[in-house]
Every structure is written in structure tokens, then in C-alpha cells.
N, C-alpha and C positions, 0 to 999 in steps of 0.2 A: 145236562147242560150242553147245547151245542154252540161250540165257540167261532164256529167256521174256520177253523183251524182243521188244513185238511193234509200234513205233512207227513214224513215219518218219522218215528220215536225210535231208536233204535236203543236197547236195555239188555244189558252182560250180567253177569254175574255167577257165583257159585252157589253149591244148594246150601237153602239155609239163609241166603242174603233177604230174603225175602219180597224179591224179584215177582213172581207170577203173580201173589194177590195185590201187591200193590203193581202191577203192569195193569193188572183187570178194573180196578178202580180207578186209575187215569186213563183209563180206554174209556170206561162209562162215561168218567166226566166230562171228557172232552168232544164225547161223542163219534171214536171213533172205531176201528177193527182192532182186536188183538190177537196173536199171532204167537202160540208158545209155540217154537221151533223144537224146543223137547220131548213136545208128547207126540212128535212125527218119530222121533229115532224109537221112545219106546213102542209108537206102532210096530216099524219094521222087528225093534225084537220080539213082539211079541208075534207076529207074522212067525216067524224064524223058531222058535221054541213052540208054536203051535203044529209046525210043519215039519217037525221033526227034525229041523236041519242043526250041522255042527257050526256054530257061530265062528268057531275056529277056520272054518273053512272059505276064506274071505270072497273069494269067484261066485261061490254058490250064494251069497247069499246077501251078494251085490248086484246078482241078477233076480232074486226074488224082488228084493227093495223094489228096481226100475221095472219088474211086472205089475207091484199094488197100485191098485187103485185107491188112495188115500183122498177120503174126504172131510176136508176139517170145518171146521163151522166157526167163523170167526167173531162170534156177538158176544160182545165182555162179560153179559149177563148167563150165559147156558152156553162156554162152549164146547164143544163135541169135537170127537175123531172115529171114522168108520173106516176099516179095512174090509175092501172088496165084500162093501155094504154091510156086516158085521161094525155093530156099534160096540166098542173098544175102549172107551171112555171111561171107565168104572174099571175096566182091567188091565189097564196099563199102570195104574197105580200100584199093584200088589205088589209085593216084596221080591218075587222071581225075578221079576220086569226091572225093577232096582239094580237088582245085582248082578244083572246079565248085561245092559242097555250100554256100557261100556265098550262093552264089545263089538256094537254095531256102531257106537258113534267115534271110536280108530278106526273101522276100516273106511279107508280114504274115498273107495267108489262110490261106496252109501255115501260116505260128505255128501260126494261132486252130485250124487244124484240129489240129495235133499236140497241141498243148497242151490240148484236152480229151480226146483219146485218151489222156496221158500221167494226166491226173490220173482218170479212169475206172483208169487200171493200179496206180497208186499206194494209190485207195480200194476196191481189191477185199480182199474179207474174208479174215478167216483165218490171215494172215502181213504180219509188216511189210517196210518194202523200203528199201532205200539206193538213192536217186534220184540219176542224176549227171548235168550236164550244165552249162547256160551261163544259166541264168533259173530254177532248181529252187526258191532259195529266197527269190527278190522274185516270180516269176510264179506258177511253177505251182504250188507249196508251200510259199508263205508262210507258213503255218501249223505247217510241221514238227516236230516234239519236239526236233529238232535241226537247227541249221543253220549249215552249214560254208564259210567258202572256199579253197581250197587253191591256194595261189601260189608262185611261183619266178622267181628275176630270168633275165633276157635269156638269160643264158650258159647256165642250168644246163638251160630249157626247151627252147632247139635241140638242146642234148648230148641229151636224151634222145629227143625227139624224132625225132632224127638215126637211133640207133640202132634207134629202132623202125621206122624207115620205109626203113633202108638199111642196115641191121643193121654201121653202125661211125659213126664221129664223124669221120672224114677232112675236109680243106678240103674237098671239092668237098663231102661232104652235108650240112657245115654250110651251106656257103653257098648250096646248096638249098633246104636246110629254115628259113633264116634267110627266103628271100623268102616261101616259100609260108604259115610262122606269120604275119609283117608285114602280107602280104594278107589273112589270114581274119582278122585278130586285126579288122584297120582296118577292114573290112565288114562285120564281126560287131556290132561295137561301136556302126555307126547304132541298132543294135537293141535292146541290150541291155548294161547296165555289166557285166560278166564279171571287171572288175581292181579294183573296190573292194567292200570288204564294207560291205553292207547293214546299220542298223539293227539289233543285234539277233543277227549272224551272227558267228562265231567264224571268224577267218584265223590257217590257218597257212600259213608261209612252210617250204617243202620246200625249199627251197635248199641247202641244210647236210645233210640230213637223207637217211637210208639210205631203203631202203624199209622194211624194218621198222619203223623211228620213226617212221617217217611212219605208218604203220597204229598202230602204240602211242596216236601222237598222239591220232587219229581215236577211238580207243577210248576214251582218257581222258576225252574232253570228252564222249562219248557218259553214260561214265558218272556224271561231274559234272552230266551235264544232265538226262539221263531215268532215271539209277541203274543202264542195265545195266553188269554188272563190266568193267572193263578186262582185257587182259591182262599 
């Protein structure tokens, strides 16, 4: 559906709120770009861990960041990320990439360099975009036409997370995916508030809530805020 709704959507949240597939599906419906700012940090670590660099070493590997060339492919349907044309897409996801990606997204240079890479992607002409990530709309998109936070208590964000990342909810992957949330949530957090909403920014709590509702939601307040139609 194109709504002629050509604004930006700017969407926070932690892992597990289930943020990215529902950002993808009100990017489709509205017809517009989406933009997960995430899978640029775990580009750079996976850059960093493929090149052998110590992640600890914040100079080194603040200057690798501002050497890639990251290409992201912003269509809701297929989108893609290449490092220095290496498509990365599929392996940014792995469990290394998880557990590492913390560590590139404290060091404050890598921010300052994604985060005007990101807002260069957001103000290019022509089509608007659903920005998703953990600082969209106090950093990089303050200014949005709309701005969202989408949360979920303890229980509901391991459950989901669980199954994306071990495709069942069994003890052992909660109690997995229960440490590995705990540590990026706790390290993420020197950096950046991701669990209160900002001034200004509309929170929904997914908790309760299907995936559809949850996208209905997101449409709603799209259209209470900038007028494009819900569905």
C-alpha cells in the first residue's frame, strides 16, 4: 500500500521488543525504506573479528569502521548489508556477532561515525523510511514525524528472542538468551537509554500484544501523528 506518506518513522527499542519485523512490515505497508541501524554496528563487528582486530582496542577499530564501505539495501522486503562488497547479511546474525556487537556499539567513535552515516540514509530524497534501532529518536532522529518506543517485559522479550536465535523457547535457550539480552541490554545502556521513552515519543508495551497488533499499533499512532491511514 502506498499511502503518499513520505515522512520519517523513527522506532527504539530493546532486543526482543520486537522492533525489526514489525518496523519491516510498516515499512512495506506504508511503502516506505527501512533502516535497521543495528545491523550496521554488527557489520563493523563483524569487520573487526574477521580482521583480526582487538575490539578492546577502541582507536583501531574506530578507524576500521570510518574505512568500510557499508552498503545497505534499504527495501522492507530483502534487506541486505555488504562490507567492502562482501555480503554479510546471513552472518551478522551468528551468535559471535551477538556477543561481541556490544563492544563496537560503546565505542563512542564508531557512534559518531554510524550515526551520520545513518542520518545521510534517513535524509536521502524521494521516499521516507522506518528507522529502527536503540538512539533513532533522542540521537539520530530527534526530529522525526513520528517517534516510537516499543517495549516488552523480561518474560515476553527472552520468549521471542529465544526463538529467533534457536528457533524454540526450551530452558536451556531461554536461559541462554536470558544471559546474552542481560549483557547487551547492561552495556548498551552506558550509552544510550533504550528502556524509557523520551520527551515526546509514544511507547507501546508488546507484551500482550500479537504481531499484527503490534504493527496495527504502530500504524495507528503513525496515523494520529502524521495522517498516514492505518490499517
Amino acid at each position: 500500500m502506498n499511502t503518499g506518506f513520505r515522512g520519517v518513522i523513527a522506532v527504539d527499542g530493546p532486543s526482543g521488543s520486537g522492533k525489526s519485523s514489525v518496523c519491516r512490515e510498516v515499512a512495506r505497508t506504508l511503502g516506505l525504506r527501512y533502516l535497521d541501524t543495528g545491523a550496521m554496528y554488527r557489520a563493523v563487528t563483524w569487520a573487526a573479528l574477521d580482521r583480526g582486530l582487538d575490539l578492546t582496542d577502541q582507536p583501531a577499530v574506530a578507524a576500521l569502521s570510518r574505512s568500510l564501505v557499508l552498503d545497505i539495501a534499504t527495501d522492507p522486503a530483502l534487506p541486505r548489508i555488504a562490507v567492502d562488497g562482501v555480503d554479510v547479511t546471513a552472518a551478522i546474525r551468528q551468535t559471535r556477532i551477538s556477543e561481541n556487537v556490544s563492544a563496537i556499539a560503546t565505542n563512542l567513535d564508531v557512534r559518531a561515525d554510524l550515526i551520520a552515516r545513518q542520518r545521510a540514509l534517513i535524509e536521502e530524497k524521494g521516499a521516507g523510511v522506518v528507522a529502527e534501532g536503540r538512539d533513532i529518536t533522542t540521537v539520530v532522529a530527534p526530529d522525526a514525524d513520528v517517534r516510537l518506543l516499543l517495549t516488552a517485559d523480561e518474560n515476553a522479550r527472552i520468549a521471542r528472542r529465544a526463538r529467533e536465535l534457536h528457533g524454540n523457547d526450551d530452558a536451556a535457550s531461554l536461559a541462554a538468551t536470558h544471559a546474552q539480552i542481560a549483557t547487551r541490554d547492561a552495556r548498551d545502556s552506558t550509552v544510550v537509554d533504550f528502556l524509557v521513552a523520551a520527551d515526546g515519543v509514544v511507547e507501546i508495551d508488546t507484551s500482550p500484544l500479537t504481531f499484527e497488533q503490534v504493527v496495527s499499533a504502530v500504524l495507528r499512532v503513525v496515523s494520529e501523528t502524521a495522517g498516514a491511514p492505518a490499517r
